[in-house]
N, C-alpha and C positions, 0 to 999 in steps of 0.2 A: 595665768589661769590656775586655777587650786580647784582641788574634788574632793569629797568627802564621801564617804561609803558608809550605807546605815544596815548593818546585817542582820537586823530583826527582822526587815522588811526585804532586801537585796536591793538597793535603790542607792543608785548614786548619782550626784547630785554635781556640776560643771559649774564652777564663777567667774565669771571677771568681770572689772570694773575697768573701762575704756578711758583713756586719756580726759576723752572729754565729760564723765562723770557717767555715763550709762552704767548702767549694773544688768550684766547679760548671767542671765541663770538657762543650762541644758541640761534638761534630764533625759537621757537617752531611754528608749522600750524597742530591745530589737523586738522584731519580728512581728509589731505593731501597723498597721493596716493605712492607720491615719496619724497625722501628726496634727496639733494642735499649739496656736503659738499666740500669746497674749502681750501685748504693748502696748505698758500702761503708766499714766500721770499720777502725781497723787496732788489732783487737783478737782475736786464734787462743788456741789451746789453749798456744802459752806462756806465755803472760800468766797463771799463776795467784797469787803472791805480786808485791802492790802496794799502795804506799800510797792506800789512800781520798780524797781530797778534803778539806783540813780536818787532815787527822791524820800523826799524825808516825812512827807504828807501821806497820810493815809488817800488811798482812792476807792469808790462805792461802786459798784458796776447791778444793773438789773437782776433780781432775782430769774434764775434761770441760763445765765449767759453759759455756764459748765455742759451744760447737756446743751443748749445753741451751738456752741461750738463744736463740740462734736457731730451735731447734722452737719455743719458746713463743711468739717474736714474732708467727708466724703467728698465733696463740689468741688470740682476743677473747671480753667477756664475750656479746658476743652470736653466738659461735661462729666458723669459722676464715673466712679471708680469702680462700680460693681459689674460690669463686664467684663474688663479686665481681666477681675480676682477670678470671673467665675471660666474664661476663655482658659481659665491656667489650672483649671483642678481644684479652685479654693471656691467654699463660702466665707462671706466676712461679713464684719457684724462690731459693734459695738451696745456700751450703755455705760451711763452716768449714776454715781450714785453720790452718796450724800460726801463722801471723800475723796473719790478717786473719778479718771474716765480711763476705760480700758476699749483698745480696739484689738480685735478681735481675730483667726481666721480659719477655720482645720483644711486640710488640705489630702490629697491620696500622692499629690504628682507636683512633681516643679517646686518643690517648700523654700528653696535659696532661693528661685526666683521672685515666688510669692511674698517673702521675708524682706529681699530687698523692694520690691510694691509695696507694701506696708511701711516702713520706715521711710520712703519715698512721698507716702501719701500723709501722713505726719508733718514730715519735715516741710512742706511747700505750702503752707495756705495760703488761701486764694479767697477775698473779701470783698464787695462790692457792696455799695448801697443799695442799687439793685438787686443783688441776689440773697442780701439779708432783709428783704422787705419783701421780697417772694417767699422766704422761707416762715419769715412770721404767721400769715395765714395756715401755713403745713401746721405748724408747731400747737398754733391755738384751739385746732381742732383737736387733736392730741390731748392738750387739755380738757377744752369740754367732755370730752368722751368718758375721761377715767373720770371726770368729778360726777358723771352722773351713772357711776357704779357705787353701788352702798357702803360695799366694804373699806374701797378707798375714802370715800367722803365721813366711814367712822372713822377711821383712821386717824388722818388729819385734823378734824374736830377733837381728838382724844391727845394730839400731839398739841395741841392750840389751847389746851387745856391743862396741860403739866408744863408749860414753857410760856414765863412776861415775853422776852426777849431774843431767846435762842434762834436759828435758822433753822433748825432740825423740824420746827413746824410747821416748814416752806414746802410746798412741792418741790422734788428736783427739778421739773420741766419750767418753775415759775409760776407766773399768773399769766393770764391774757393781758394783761393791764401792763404786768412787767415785761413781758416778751416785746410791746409793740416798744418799746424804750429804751430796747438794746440797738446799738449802731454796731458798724464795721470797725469802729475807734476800737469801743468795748472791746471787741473778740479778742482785736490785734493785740491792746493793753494785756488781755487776761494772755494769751498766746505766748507772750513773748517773759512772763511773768512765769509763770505754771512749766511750759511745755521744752523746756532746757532738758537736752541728756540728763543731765544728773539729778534730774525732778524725776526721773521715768524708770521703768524700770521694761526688758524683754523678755521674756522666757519663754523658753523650747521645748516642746516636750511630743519624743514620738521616734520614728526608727530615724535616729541622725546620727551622723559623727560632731563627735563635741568639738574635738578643735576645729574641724574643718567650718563648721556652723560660727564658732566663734570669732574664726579667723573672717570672716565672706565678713560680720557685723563689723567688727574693725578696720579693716580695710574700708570698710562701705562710709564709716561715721570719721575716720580722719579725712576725708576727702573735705566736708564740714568745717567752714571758719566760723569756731563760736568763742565769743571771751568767757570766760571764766563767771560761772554763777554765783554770783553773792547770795545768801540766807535768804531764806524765803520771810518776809517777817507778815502775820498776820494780827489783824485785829483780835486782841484777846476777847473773849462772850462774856458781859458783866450778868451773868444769870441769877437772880434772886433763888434761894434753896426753897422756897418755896412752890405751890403747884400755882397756877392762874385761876384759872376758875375748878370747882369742888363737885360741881355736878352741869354741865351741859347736856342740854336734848335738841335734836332736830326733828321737826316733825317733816314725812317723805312719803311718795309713793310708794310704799311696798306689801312685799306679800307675807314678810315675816321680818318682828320684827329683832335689832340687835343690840346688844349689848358689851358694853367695856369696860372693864374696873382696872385701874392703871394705877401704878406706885413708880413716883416720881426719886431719885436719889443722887444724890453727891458724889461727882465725880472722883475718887482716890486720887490722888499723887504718888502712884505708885511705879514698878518698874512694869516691862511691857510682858515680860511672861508671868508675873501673879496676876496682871489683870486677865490675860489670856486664861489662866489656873483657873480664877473668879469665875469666869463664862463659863466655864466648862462644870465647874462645880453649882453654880446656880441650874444649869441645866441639867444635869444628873438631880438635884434637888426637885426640880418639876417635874420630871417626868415618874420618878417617885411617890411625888404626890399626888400630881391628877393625870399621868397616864392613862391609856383605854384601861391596862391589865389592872386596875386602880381600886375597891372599894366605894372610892367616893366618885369615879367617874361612872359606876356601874349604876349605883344608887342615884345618880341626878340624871342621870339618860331614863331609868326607868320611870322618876318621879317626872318625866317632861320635862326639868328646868336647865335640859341642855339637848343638842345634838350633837351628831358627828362632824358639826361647822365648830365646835370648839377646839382651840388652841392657846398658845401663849408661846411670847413673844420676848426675851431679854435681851436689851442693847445695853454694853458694858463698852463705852468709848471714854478716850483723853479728857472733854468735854461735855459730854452727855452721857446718862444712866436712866434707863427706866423697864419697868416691868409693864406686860399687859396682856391681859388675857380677854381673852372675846368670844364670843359668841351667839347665836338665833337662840333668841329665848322674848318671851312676855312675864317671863317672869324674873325679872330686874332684881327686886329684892332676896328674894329667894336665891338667886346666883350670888350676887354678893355678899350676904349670909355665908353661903356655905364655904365660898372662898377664905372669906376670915377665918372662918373656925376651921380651916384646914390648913393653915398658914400658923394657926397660934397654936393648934394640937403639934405640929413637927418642931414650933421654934421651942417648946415647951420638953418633948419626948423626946427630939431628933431622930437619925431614923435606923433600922434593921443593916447591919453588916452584911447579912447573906444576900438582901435583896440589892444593894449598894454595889454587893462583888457581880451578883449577876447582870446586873445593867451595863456594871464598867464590861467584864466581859464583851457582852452583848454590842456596845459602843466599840468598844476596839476590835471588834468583827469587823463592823458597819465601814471602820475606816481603811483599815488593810482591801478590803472587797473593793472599794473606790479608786485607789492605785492601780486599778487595771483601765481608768478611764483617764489619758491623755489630758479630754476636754476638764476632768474634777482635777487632775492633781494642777494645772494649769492657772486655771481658775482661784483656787485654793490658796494655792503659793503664791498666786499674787495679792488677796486678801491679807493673808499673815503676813509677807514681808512687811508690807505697809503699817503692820501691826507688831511690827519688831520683832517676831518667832518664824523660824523654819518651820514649813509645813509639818517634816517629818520627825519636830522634838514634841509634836504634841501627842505619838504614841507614850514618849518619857513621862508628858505632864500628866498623861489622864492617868498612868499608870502609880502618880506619887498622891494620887491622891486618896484620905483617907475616910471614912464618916465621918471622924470628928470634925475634919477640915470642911464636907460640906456642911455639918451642921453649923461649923461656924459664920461662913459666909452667910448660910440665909438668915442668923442672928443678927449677923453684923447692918446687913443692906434695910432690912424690914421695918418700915414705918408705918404704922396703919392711920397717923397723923398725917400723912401725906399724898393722900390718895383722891383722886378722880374719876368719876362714878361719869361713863358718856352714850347717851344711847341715840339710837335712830330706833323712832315710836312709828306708826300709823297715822297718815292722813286723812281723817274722817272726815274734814272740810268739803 
């Protein structure tokens, strides 16, 4: 076991890595109420074409099967798990996202006990054809439901529209179409692929003893005959740098209607903390420019061509890069107008030092303030492991970084050749 102590913050941080490859992280918070403790894969709804274990062939499994699997891990043959967790002082919980699946659980009372429940309920799936053919109905509703939320169905449409190829323009959940395609085989393939110790990661965070915490995990996972995990190897994404379609509309029931101007971009080959730098510095870049406290966000609220439903959005991943900003408006043109020319006045100006220092500032408040939540630092650090940075070297990153550095980056990413214009209009049919 190794620790590290970060005394900017007073946060010290518990490792080890288990014989059979699990990577156990505890951050201890005496005097903390609840503990909060997250185990997790780093296997999402990209992950659908990979070699099995053993074989040389690539295998294709249904869009969806990462977030299937996780409903079923709840499911035992002697019925589901949430009584349990909750008979012992715990909520539990999971979700799947485009990379990872994390299960979940905060607790006041019993946390070894609940700790080993959870790695119990993991380690044992339980698969039938019958109980994956009951769960398809759960699931498809699930779908219907969010497709017929607007925000989601822009979403998607705007993802389907910067991507030939990619997965990233999939739902996590799937389709209906692909859900009803996934068997017991699928799971078990994806299961047995994905869900190795050493694919996973746990962490502890809340009033605990670290050895004693680590010690219960160890003891608990060599009981465990596993061989030895070979590479995970996945299909690489042959993505065209190009957007797919330049302008998509849906026309929809609604009461107002929306709008998305999105810029599509090339993923770097870089290392995992300049990309981590990158995110952090495109997003001090945004909020800079169309922040509330903003000029230009004051001027298009009062002109009507935006409300308080605006935002924006950067994903800076291995495989995918895109910008997008959205918002209720009818006035389509006019938003995407002003986006430009607030986009080529900073790559042109770049931007004010004092206002740069006060946001970082301001941002490394926001973050230290969050360390007093179990549930975010939990959460967090599982995010960034997967993303190859300590939670707590991103106080370091935000702090090296300079205007000219974000001016650079937003130079660097910005293509106004690459952009996709996506709305949901009015149904006046």
């Amino acid at each position: 076991m190794t620790n590290k102590y970060y005394e900017q913050i007073d946060e010290t941080v518990f490792e080890e890595t288990l014989e059979n490859g699990l990577k156990v992280v505890v951050i201890p918070k005496k005097g903390f109420y609840k503990t909060f403790v997250t185990y997790t894969t780093k296997f999402g709804s990209l992950d659908h074409t990979f070699k099995p274990h053993g074989e040389t062939e690539y295998a294709t499994v249904p869009d969806g099967v990462a977030h299937f699997l996780e409903h079923k891990l709840f499911e035992k043959e002697e019925g589901d798990v949430f009584t349990s967790f909750a008979e012992n002082d715990a909520q539990v919980n999971a979700f799947t996202t485009f990379d990872r699946t994390s299960y979940l659980f905060s607790a006041t009372d019993h946390v070894h006990d609940n700790i080993i429940r959870l790695l119990k309920m993991i380690e044992s799936p339980y698969f039938t054809e019958q109980t994956v053919e009951k769960e398809k109905g759960i699931i498809a509703e699930e779908i219907k439901m969010y497709q017929e939320q607007p925000n989601y169905k822009l979403m998607f449409q705007t993802l389907g529209a910067l991507y030939h190829k990619h997965p990233v323009q999939i739902d996590i959940a799937g389709s209906v179409e692909s859900i009803y395609k996934i068997t017991a085989d699928d799971l078990y393939l994806s299961y047995e692929t994905f869900y190795h110790p050493a694919n996973m990661v746990l962490i502890v965070v809340g009033n605990v003893d670290p050895e004693e915490t680590i010690e219960l995990v160890r003891e608990h996972e060599a009981t465990r005959e596993l061989s030895e995990m070979p590479p995970i190897e996945r299909q690489p994404f042959n993505e065209p740098e190009s957007v797919h379609q330049e302008y998509v509309e849906t026309k929809m029931e609604i009461v107002h209607e929306k709008s998305m101007v999105a810029f599509k971009f090339k993923p770097n080959s870089i290392s995992d903390e300049i990309r981590v730098k990158n995110d952090i510095e495109m997003m001090l870049a945004l909020d800079l420019m169309f922040g509330e406290q903003t000029d230009f966000y004051q001027k298009l609220l009062e002109q009507d061509v935006i409300d308080d439903t605006f935002g924006y959005q950067f994903a800076n991943e291995a495989t995918y890069s895109y910008l997008i900003l959205a918002v209720s408006t009818d006035k389509h043109e006019q938003f995407k107008s002003a986006i430009f020319e607030e986009l080529q006045s900073y790559i042109e100006n770049g931007f004010d030092v004092s206002e740069l220092n006060r946001l970082r500032k301001q941002t490394l408040g926001e973050i230290v303030s969050s360390l007093n939540s179990p549930e975010y630092i939990a959460n967090q650090y599982t995010k960034f492991y997967f993303e190859g940075v300590e939670l707590f070297r991103l106080i370091d990153i935000l702090e090296s970084i300079t205007v000219d550095s974000v001016h650079h980056t937003l130079k660097s990413l910005i293509n106004f050749d690459n952009v996709v214009e996506s709305r949901l209009v009015k149904d006046n049919g």
